[in-house]
C-alpha positions in Angstrom: -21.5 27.0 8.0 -23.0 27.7 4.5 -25.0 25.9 2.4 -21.6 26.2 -0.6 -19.6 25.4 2.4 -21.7 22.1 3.0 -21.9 21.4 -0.7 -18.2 22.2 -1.1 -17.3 19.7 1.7 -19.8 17.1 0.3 -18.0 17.4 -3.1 -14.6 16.7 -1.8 -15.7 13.6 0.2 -17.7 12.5 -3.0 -14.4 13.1 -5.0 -12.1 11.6 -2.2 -14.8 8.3 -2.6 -13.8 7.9 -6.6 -10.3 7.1 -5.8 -9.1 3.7 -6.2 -7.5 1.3 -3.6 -6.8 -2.4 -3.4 -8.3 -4.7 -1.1 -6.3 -6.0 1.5 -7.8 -9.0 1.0 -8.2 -10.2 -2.3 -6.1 -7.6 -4.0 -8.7 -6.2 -6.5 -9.0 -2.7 -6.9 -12.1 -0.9 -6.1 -13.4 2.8 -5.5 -13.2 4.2 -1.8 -16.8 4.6 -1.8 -17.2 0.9 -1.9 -14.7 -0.3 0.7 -14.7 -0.7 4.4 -12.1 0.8 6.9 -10.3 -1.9 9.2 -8.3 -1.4 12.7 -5.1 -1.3 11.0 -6.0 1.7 8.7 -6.5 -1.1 5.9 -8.8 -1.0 3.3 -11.2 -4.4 2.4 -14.0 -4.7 0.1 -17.6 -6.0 0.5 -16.8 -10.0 0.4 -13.9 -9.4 2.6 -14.8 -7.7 5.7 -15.6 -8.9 8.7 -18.0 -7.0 11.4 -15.2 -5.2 13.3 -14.9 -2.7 9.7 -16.4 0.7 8.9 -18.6 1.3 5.6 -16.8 4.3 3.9 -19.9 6.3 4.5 -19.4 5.7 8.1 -15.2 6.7 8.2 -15.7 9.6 5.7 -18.2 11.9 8.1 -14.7 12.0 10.2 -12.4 13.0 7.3 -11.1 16.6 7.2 -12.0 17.8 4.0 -9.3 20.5 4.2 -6.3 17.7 4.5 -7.7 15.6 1.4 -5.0 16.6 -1.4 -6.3 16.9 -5.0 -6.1 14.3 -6.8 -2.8 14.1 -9.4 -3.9 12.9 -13.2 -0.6 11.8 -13.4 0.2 9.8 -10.7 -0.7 6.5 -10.6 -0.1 4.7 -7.1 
């Protein structure tokens, strides 16, 4: 693998990490980066997690970069 490969790949996770989603928890939104995975393929922030949950930095190194769709300006979900 290249080093534009590697940077091309980090990009798209960095990118992936900027997208919003509520917390399944207290319903506020926050950025990817900032949330932690749970069992249920849920998404919870920093005050409500428990142990069991993965850090995004810890899910995304297992993300296909190829199957992360672009993000759409326009859509708003």
């Amino acid at each position: 693998m290249t080093d534009s490969n590697i940077s091309n790949i980090k990009d798209k996770i960095t990118e992936f990490g900027m997208r919003v989603q509520r917390c399944y928890g207290c319903f506020v939104a926050y950025r990817m980066k900032d949330m932690y995975l749970g069992e249920d393929v849920t998404f919870y922030c920093e005050h409500c997690k428990d142990d069991s949950m993965f850090h995004f930095d810890q899910f995304s190194a297992y993300l296909d970069p190829e199957k992360i769709n672009a993000t759409d300006s326009g859509h708003h979900h």
